[in-house]
C-alpha positions, -999 to +999 in steps of 0.1 A: +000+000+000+015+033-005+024+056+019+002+080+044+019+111+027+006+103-004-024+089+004-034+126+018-032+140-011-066+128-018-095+151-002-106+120+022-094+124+056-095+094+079-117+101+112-100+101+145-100+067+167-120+085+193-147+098+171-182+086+181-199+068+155-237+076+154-265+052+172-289+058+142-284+059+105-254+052+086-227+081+087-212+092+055-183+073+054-201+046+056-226+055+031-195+059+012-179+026+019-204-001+024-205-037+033-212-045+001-180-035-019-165-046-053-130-037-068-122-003-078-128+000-114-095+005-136-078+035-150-084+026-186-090+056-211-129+069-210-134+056-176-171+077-164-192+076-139-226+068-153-246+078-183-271+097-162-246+125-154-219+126-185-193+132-163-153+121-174-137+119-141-106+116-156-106+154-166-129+172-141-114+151-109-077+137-123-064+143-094-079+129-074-082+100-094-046+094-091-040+095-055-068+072-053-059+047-071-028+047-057-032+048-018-069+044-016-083+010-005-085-016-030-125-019-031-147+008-032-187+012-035-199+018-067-221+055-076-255+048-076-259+051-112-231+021-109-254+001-083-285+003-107-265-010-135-249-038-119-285-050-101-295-050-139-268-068-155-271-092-127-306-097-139-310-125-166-329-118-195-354-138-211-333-157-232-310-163-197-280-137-207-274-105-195-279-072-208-239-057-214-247-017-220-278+002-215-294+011-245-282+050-258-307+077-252-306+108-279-317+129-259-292+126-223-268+156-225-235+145-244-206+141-221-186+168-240-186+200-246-184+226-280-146+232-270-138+193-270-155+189-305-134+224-312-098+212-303-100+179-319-104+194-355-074+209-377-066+244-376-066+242-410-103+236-415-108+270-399-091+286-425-109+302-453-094+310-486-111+336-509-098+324-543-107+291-535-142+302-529-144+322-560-132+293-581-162+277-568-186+304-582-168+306-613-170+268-618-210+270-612-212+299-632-201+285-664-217+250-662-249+269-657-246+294-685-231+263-703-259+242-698-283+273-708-267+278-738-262+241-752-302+234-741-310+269-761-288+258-789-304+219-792-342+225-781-353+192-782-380+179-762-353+147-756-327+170-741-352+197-722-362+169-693-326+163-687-316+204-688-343+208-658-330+187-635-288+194-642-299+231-643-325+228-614-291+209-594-270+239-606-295+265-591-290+246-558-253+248-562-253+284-568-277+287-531-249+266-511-224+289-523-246+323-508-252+300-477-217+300-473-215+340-480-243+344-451-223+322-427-190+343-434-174+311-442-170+324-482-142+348-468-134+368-442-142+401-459-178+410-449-181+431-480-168+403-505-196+380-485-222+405-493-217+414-530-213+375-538-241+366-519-264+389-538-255+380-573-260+344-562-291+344-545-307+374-564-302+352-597-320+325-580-348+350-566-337+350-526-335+378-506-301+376-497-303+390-465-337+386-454-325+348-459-293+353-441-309+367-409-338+341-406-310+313-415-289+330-385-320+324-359-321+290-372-286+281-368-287+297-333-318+277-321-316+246-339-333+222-319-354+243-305-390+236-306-409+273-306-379+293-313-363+272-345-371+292-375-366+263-403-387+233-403-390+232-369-421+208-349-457+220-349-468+216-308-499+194-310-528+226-299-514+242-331-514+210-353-548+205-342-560+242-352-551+239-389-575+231-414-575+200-434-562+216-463-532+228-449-520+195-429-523+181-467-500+209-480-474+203-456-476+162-450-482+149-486-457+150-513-447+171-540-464+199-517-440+202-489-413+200-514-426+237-532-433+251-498-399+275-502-412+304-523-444+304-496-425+306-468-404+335-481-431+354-481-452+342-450-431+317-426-446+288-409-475+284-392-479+299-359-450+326-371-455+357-385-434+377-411-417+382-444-384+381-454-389+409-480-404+432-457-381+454-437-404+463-408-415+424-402-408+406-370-379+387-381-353+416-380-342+442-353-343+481-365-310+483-375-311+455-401-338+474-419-316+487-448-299+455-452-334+439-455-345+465-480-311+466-500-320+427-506-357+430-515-346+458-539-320+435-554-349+403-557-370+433-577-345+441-599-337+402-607-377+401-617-376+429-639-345+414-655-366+379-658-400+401-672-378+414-699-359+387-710-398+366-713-406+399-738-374+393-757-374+354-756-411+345-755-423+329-724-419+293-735-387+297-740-381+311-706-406+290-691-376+257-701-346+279-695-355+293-661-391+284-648-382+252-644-351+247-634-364+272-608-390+249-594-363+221-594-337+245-573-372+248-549-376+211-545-337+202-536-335+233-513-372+217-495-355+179-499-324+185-480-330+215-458-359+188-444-339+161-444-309+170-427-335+174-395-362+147-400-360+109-412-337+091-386-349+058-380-348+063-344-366+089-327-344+124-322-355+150-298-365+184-298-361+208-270-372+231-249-366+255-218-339+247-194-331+214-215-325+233-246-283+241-251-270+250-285-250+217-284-279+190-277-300+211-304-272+207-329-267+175-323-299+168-335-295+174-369-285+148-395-260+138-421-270+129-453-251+108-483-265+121-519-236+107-540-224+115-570-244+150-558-219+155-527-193+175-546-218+194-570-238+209-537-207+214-521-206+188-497-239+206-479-248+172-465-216+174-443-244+191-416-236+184-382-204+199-379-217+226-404-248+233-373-220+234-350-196+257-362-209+274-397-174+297-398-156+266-411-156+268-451-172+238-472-144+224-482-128+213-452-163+202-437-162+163-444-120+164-430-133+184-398-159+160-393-140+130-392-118+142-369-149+150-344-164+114-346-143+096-319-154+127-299-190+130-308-197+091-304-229+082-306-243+114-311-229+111-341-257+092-368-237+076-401-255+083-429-262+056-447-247+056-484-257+061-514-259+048-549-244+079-579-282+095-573-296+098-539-330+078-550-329+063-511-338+098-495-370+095-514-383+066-493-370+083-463-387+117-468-419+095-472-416+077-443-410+108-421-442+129-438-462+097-425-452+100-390-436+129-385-465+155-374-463+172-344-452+173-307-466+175-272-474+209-261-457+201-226-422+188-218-384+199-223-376+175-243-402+158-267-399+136-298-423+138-326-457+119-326-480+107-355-517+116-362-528+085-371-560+095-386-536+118-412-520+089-424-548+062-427-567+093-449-532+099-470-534+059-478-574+060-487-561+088-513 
């Protein structure tokens, strides 16, 4: 046994000799130290003490830890957490083995914090590079005015079906790259973010940013069931006040997948505001002129659109742009949805004291589009893009596989896909089926089905 001195370095004291035990109770070293002991569990890397409380002993007590396992006594009583667990494992199961971990609960605070997902990743992924961004724009730029020009040029009814969905992809490319612009991820030149973000998302008919605000009170409550902003839960007294019509709208496909447009100009239900008005809800006074500078920016970009439909005939614009519009709409509803929605398992949604910027980003999902991945600019890289938007695209899929060993379970593989994503399809149905609203009461709630929505969606 090692020696006294070092033995006090601990913060356990033994009591005197003479110290009268009490005649009732148990006293707290023997609360501490019961009859009932078993060894003292061993020093190997991750050792915790419990799920319930998420706390690496290793780090927040090392210290301690270390004098105690060298000069404490041998066996110890286990935390209470420790005692549950062992009574269960001790307990067979029907089959006559015993259970070897508790099942993992989503919705448990993680056992690490933002700054231990922070240090594990590269400094390098921090770092953004302006002319790598810009080669990015110019690359989009050209295949779209390429693909414009070579559909223009061939006009066959063969060739138009497969323009609208390359160009429609394109339009969502072009969006990614703003995204990045509103994050500040593009560059670190607030002005360069600005002008770029406007030519992109003007040409594609967002309000840059009105966008960029509402995006910002997203990113900053993700998770959050009243005060998310995108495709957040509908509590169940709201759910029930809608009308038929609009439960269709939002729960059965293609409908939710058009909703963008709408929602521009109206939100959610239960929310009120527009993202082209300067006075709504959504902004504070002093981003007023930014608001309007956008919406004067959108106009222009419709003007532009009305006159080249008088020059070109609206057919003609109808294939080139309408479309491929419409197509833009649907990926933007697709993933935007999916990267929050679909697991297999159950994730949670928060509120009040439960609520922390972590657990609500570590709610959302990543996805696997294939041959897709590099054309969106690796957008389905999402959790660590919830968790830290300043890193740039590009180093997104490196900086999250340096976080997985940290993030653990928390962490959900997406599962992969063929060249074209077909797979997201089924899993964008399933979640519309059962995915409708949640309690109006608890901190952390999980989303419930109205099963008379989905037995009426199956008699249609």
């Amino acid at each position: 046994m090692a020696s006294w001195p070092h033995f006090q370095r601990c913060v356990f004291r033994p009591l005197p000799v003479a110290s009268p035990r009490p005649k009732f109770g148990s006293s707290p070293a023997s609360r501490l130290f019961p009859p009932s002991r078993r060894p003292l569990p061993s020093a190997a890397p991750g050792f915790s003490c419990g799920a319930a409380g998420g706390i690496d002993l290793r780090r927040s007590l090392g210290r301690w830890e270390w004098a105690f396992r060298v000069s404490a006594p041998s066996r110890v009583a286990p935390l209470e957490d420790e005692r549950e667990s062992d009574k269960r494992s001790d307990e067979p199961t029907a089959s006559g083995s015993h259970e070897k971990e508790a099942a993992f609960d989503p919705g448990m605070p993680p056992p690490f914090g933002l700054a231990e997902i922070r240090a594990v990743i590269p400094k390098h992924c921090w770092v953004k590079d302006p002319w790598r961004s810009m080669s990015y724009v110019v690359r989009d730029v050209v295949v779209v005015l390429g693909l414009a020009a070579a559909a223009a040029y061939i006009n066959s009814w063969i060739v138009w079906p497969l323009y609208w969905v390359a160009q429609g992809t394109m339009f969502w490319a072009l969006f990614v790259l703003g995204h990045d612009c509103g994050h500040g991820s593009f560059s670190n030149d607030p002005k360069l973010n600005s002008v770029v973000g406007h030519l992109l998302h003007s040409s594609i008919l967002v309000p840059y940013h009105g966008w960029r605000i509402s995006h910002r009170t997203h990113h900053q409550n993700h998770g959050h069931v009243e005060n998310d902003e995108s495709w957040h839960p509908l509590p169940e007294n709201l759910y029930r006040s809608l009308d038929s019509l609009t439960k269709k709208l939002r729960f059965t496909l293609p409908f939710p997948l058009l909703a963008y447009p709408f929602y521009l100009w109206g939100r959610s239900p239960g929310k009120s505001g527009s993202h082209f008005h300067p006075s709504s809800d959504l902004f504070v006074p002093n981003e007023r002129k930014d608001v309007a500078t956008s919406t004067i920016c959108w106009t222009a970009m419709v003007v532009i659109l009305a006159g080249l439909t008088f020059l070109m005939g609206p057919i003609q614009m109808l294939k080139l742009y309408a479309v491929p519009y419409w197509i833009f709409v649907m990926w933007l509803d697709l993933v935007t949805y999916l990267h929050h929605h679909g697991h297999e398992e159950k994730l949670p949604w928060y509120r009040g004291k439960e609520w922390s910027y972590l657990r609500g980003g570590l709610t959302t999902l990543d996805r696997d589009y294939g041959w897709i991945n590099n054309i969106h600019h690796d957008i389905g890289t999402h959790v660590i893009h919830h968790l830290f938007p300043q890193i740039p695209h590009y180093h997104l899929i490196e900086a999250t596989e340096a976080a997985k060993p940290v993030l653990g379970k928390y962490y959900r593989e997406p599962a992969k896909s063929i060249p074209l994503p077909f797979h997201l399809f089924g899993v964008l149905l399933r979640s519309m089926k059962q995915d409708h609203y949640v309690s109006d009461t608890g901190d952390i709630v999980y989303y419930e089905t109205d099963h008379q929505l989905s037995v009426a969606s199956k008699a249609e």
